[in-house]
C-alpha positions in Angstrom: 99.1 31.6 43.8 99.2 28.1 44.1 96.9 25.8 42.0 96.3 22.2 43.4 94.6 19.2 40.8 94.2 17.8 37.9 96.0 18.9 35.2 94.5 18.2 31.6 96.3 18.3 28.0 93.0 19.3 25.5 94.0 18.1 22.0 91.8 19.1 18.9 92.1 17.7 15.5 90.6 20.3 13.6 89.9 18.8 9.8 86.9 17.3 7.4 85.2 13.9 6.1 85.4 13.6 2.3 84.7 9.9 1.8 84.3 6.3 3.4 87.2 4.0 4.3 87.2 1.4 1.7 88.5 -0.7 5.0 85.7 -0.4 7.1 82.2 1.4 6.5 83.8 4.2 8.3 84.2 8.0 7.6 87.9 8.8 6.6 88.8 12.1 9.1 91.5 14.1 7.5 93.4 16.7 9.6 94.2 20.0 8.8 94.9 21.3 11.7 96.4 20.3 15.5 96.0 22.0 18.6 97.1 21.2 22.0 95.8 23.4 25.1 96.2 23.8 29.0 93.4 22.4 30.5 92.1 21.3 33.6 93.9 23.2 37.0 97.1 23.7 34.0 94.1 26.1 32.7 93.1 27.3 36.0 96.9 28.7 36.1 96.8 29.9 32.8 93.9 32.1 33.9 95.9 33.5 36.8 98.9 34.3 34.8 96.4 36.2 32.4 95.4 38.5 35.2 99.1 39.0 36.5 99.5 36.6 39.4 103.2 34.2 39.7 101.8 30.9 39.9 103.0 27.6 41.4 101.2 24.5 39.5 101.2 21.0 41.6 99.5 18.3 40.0 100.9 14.7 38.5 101.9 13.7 35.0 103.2 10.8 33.2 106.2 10.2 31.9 105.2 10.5 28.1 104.7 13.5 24.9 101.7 15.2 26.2 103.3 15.2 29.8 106.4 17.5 27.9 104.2 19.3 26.2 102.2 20.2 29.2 105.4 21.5 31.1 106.9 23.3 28.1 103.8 25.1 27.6 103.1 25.9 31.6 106.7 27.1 31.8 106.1 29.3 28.4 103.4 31.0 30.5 105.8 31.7 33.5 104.3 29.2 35.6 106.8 27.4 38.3 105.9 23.7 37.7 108.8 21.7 40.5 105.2 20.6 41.6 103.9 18.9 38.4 105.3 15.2 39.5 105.8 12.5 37.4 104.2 8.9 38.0 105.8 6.5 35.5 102.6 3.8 36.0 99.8 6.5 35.1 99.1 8.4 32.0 98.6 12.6 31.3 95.4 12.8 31.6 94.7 13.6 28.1 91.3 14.8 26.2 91.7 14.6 22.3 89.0 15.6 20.2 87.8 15.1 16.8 86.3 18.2 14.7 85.1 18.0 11.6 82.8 21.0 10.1 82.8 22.7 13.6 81.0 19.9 14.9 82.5 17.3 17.6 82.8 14.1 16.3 84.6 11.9 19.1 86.5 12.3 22.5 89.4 9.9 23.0 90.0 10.3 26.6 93.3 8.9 28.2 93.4 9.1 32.0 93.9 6.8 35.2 90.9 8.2 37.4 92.3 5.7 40.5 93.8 7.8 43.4 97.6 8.6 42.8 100.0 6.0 44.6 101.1 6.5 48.1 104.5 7.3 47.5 104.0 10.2 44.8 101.0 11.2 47.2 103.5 12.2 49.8 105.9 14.1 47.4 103.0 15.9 46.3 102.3 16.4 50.1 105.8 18.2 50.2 105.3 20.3 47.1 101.8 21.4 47.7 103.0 22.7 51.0 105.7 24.5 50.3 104.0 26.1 47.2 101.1 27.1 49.6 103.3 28.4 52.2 104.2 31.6 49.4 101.4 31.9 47.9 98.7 34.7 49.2 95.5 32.2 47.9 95.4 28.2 47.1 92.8 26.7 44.3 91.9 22.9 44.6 90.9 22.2 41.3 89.2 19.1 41.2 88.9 17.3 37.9 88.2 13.6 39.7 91.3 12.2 38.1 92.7 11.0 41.6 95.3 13.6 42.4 93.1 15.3 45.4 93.0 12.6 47.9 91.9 12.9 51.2 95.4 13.6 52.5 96.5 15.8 49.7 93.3 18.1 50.2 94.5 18.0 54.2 97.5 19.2 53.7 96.2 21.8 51.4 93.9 23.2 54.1 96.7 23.1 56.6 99.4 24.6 55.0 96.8 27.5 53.6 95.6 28.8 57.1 93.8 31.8 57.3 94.7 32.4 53.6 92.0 31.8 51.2 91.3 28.2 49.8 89.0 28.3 47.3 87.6 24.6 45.8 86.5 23.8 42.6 84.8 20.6 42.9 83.9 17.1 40.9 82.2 14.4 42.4 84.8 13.4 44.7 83.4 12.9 48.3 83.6 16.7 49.5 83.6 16.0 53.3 87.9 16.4 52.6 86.7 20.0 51.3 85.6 20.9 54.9 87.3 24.1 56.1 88.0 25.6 52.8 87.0 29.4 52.1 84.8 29.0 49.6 83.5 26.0 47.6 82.4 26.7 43.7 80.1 23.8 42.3 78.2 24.3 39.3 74.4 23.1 39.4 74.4 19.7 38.5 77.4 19.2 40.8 75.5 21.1 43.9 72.4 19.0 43.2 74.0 15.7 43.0 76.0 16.6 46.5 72.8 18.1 48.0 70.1 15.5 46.6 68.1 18.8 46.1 66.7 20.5 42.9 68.5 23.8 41.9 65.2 24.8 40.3 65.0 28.6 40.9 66.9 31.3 42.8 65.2 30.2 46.0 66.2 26.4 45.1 69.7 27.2 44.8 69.6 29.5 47.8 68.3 26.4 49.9 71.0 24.1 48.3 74.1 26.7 48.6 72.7 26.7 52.1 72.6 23.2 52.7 76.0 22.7 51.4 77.8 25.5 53.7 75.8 23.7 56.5 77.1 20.2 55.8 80.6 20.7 55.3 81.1 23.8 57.6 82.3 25.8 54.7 81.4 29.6 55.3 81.1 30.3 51.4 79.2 28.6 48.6 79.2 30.2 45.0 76.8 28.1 42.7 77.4 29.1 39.4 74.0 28.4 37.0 75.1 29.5 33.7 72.2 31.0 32.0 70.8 31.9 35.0 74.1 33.7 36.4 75.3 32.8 39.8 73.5 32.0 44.0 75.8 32.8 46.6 75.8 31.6 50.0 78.0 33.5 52.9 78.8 34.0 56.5 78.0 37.9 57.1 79.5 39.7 60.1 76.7 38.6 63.0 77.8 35.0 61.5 74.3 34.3 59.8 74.1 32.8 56.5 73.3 35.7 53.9 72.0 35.1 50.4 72.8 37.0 47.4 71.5 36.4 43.9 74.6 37.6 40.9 72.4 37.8 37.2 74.5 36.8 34.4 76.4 39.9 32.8 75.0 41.3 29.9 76.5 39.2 27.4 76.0 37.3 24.0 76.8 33.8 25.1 79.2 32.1 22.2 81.1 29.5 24.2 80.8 28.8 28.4 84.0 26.3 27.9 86.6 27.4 30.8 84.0 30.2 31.9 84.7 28.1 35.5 88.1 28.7 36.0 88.5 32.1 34.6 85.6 32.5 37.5 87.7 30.0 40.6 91.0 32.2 39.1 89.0 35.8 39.9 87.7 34.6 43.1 91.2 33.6 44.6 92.9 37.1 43.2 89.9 39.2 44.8 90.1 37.4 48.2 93.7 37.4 48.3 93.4 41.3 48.3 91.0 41.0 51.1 88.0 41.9 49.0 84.9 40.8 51.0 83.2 37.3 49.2 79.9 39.4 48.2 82.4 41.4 45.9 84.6 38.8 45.2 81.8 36.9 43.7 80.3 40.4 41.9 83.8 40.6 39.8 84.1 36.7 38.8 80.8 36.7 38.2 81.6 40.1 35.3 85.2 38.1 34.1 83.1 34.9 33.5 80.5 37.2 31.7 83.3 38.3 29.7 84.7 34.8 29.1 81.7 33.2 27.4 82.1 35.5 24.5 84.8 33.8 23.5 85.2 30.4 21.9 86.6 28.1 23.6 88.8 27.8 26.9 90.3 31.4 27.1 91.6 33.8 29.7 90.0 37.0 30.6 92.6 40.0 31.2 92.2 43.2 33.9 91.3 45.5 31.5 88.4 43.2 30.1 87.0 43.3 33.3 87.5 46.7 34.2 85.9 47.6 30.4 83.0 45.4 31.3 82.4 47.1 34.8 82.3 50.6 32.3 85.8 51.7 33.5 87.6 53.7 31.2 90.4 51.6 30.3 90.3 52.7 26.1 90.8 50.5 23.0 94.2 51.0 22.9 95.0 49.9 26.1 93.0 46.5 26.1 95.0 45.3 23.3 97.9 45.7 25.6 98.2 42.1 27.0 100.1 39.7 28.8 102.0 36.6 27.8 99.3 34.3 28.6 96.6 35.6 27.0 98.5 36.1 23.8 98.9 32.6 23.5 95.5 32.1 24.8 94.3 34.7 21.7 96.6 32.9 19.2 95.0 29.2 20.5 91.6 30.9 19.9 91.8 32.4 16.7 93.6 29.2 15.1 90.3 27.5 16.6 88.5 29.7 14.0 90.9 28.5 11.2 92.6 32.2 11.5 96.1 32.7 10.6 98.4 34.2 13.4 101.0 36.7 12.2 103.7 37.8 15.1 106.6 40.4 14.3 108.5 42.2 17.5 111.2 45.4 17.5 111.3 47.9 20.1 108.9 50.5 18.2 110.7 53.3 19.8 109.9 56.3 17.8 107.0 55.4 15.4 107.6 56.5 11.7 106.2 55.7 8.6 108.6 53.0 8.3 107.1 50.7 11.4 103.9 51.7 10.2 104.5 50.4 6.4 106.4 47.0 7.9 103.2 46.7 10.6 100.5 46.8 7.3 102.5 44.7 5.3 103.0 42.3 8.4 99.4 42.2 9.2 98.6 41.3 5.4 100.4 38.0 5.8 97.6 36.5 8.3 94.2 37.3 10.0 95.8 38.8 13.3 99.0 40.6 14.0 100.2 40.1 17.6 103.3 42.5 18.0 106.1 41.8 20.7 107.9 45.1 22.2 110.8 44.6 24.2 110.6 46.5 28.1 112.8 49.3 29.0 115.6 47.4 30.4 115.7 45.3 27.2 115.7 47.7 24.8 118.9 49.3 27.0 121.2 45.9 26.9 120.8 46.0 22.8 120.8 50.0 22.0 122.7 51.1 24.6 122.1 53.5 27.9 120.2 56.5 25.7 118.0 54.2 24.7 114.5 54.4 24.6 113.1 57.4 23.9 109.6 56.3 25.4 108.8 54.4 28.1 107.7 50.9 27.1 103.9 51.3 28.1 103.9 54.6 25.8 105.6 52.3 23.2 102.9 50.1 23.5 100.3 52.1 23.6 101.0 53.8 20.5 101.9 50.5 18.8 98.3 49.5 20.0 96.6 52.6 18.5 97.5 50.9 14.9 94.5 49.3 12.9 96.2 46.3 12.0 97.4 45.6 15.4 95.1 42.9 17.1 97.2 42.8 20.3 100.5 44.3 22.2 103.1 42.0 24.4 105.8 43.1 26.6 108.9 41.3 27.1 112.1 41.5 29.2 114.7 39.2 27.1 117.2 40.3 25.0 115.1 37.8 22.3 111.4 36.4 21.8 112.1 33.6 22.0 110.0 32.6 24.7 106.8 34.8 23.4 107.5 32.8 20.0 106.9 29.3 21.9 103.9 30.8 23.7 102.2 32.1 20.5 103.0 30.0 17.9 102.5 32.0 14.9 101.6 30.5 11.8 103.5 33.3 10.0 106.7 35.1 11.9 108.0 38.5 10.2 111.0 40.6 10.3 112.8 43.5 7.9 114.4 43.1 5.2 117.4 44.2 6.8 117.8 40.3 7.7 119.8 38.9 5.2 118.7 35.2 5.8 115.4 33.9 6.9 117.3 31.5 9.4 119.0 34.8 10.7 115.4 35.5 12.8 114.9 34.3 16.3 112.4 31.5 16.0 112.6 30.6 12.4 113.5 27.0 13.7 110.3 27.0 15.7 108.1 28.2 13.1 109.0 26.0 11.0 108.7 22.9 12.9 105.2 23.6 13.6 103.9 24.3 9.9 104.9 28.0 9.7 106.6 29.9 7.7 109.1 33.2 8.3 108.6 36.1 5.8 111.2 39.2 5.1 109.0 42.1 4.9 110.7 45.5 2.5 111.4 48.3 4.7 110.9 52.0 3.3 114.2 53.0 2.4 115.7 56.0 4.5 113.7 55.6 7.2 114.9 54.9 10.8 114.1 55.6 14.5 118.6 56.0 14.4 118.3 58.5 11.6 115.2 60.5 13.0 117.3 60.5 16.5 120.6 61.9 14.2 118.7 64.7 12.9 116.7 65.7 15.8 120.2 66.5 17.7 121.8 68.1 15.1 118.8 71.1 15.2 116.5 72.2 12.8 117.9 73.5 9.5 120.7 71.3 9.2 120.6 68.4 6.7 122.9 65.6 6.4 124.1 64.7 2.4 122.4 61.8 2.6 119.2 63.3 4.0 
């Protein structure tokens, strides 16, 4: 998938007001905590990684922190970013908010809205092209931060094809939209386009209409929050059906990001040749899912398919992907809860992993668990090695109380899940004779963390259980 925008670093300083500056008649803000988030298209990719799909990210930077922290944390995901450019005159477009008792104080916002210089236009030209020409769908993620120009948006639409092109605009002028596959405004965006009231479900009928008319674009998706979504579509005679999606059947906590979890499900289901009627029917259930969650978060397969009543079980859901680990860790440190994250390879569960999994999950509010895949687990124990396949590994691992979620991963070290996740408290066995012995310690550390030993039950090993299973029953060892 290739996403094409604005790309947005969402800081939060997370903290209380005790008193007044003595300086100024001003509140004194003291942090107590910091987070820095994807956002923007950078979030629109995260989404896609969430739900499985290799992504290439083009968008423009500058040359400053939140520009490295942007990449670091893109490439953590497994996104390819050679199309994240840097412009030395402009800075990351950067939202950082104040938050003080769960409320939002202030928004410091630092951005260059003007339309990207010519030369770094054509370089993005370049990139956007080539990362279109692989990909199987193409999202223009408009954030009207000037990196979708006219020509950019051309090249876009050229390179795409027949492939799907799916456009999530601003308020830039949308005539350089025309052509695209489907175009995604939300209602204030569709009226202000249209100059017409989306009052009703016939308003935003006659406005979706309007705006496939105007720009030529064969699909419009308005999506109306509350009142769920109005689509607008070409059917097979070439008229212009109309088709009314009712929010899903969800508590609303937070709609922040509910947009591009629903651009990121459109692009997927259209690249797989799904018809736009259904398309819409499955973003419209993911972005159901997505406003139950504070915050911008991702939405993975199997929250979808739970939602649609399939019969993907408990244990499986908590089975996720890199990306929406770290998008669970970012959200439950948004709820001032601690994140705990141990890994091993879990091969034969005994009452061993499940004592050093309780005590692990006592350390914090969530226990994310990191298993290593089949290949990984061979390069450290050796050709015999595993006993059970990694999905049973983590599915059993997953069927544990004090689990909150599952990752799999194809290093030799977790190192890479450690960047993603940040845990507030890392864990490992005893067996380590040195905290700065455990992969990450370093990290942890840096960040505020801290790295605890946890006792292991003496006597008790997946090794020894193997030993004694070959030997037969009714043989003991001495030490047994």
């Amino acid at each position: 998938m290739a996403v094409v925008g604005d790309v947005v670093l969402d800081e939060y300083f997370t903290g209380k007001v005790g008193r007044i500056s003595p300086e100024a008649p001003v509140p004194v803000f003291q942090v107590e905590q910091t987070q820095q988030l994807l956002g923007g298209a950078a979030n629109v990719g995260k989404c896609l990684v969430a739900l499985g799909a290799a992504v290439d990210l083009c968008g423009v930077v500058g040359r400053d922190g939140p520009a490295k922290v942007l990449r670091d944390k893109a490439t953590s995901l497994g996104m390819d970013v050679a199309g994240l450019l840097c412009d030395r005159s402009r800075p990351t477009t950067t939202k950082s908010r104040i938050v003080a008792q769960q409320q939002q104080m202030l928004r410091i916002d630092h951005e260059d809205t003007g339309p990207v210089e010519r030369v770094i236009e054509q370089r993005l030209i370049r990139r956007v092209e080539s990362a279109t020409r692989r990909a199987d769908a193409v999202i223009l993620s408009d954030y009207s931060k000037g990196v979708l120009t006219r020509a950019v948006c051309c090249a876009a639409l050229k390179a795409a094809g027949q492939k799907p092109l799916i456009v999530d605009p601003k308020q830039l002028p949308w005539a350089r939209f025309r052509g695209a596959t489907l175009i995604k405004p939300n209602r204030p965006e569709a009226s202000w386009f249209s100059g017409l009231e989306v009052a009703d479900d016939a308003g935003a009928l006659r406005v979706a209409r309007a705006i496939a008319k105007k720009l030529g674009i064969r699909n419009v998706l308005i999506t109306r929050g509350e009142s769920g979504m109005t689509l607008a579509y070409r059917g097979g005679s070439g008229r212009l059906l109309g088709r009314q999606l009712r929010p899903w059947p969800r508590e609303v906590f937070d709609a922040t990001g509910c947009g591009d979890v629903v651009a990121a499900v459109l692009a997927l289901a259209l690249a797989a040749r799904a018809p736009v009627p259904l398309a819409a029917f499955v973003a419209n259930v993911a972005g159901g899912v997505e406003v139950t969650k504070f915050g911008a978060t991702v939405v993975s397969n199997t929250e979808i398919l739970e939602a649609l009543g399939g019969a993907a079980g408990r244990c499986e859901s908590k089975v996720i992907s890199l990306a929406a680990a770290a998008s669970l860790a970012d959200e439950l440190r948004h709820r001032g809860r601690k994140v705990v994250f141990t890994n091993g390879c879990f091969d034969v569960l005994h009452v061993g992993h499940v004592s050093y999994l309780e005590q692990s999950r006592q350390r914090g509010d969530a226990l994310i668990v990191g298993i290593n895949t089949d290949a990984s687990v061979r390069r450290i124990k050796g050709q015999g090695r595993p006993v059970q396949p990694a999905r049973d590994r983590a599915r059993i691992i997953a069927s544990q109380a004090c689990v909150d979620a599952v990752v799999l991963f194809d290093e030799d070290t977790p190192i890479k899940l450690v960047k993603a996740v940040r845990p507030d408290v890392l864990t490992k066995g005893s067996d380590y004779r040195r905290k700065q012995d455990v992969v990450g310690w370093d990290l942890v550390r840096r960040w505020g963390g801290r790295v605890d030993l946890i006792d292991l039950v003496r006597g008790r090993s997946t090794t020894r259980l193997l030993a004694r299973a070959n030997r037969g029953p009714g043989t003991r060892s001495a030490r047994s």
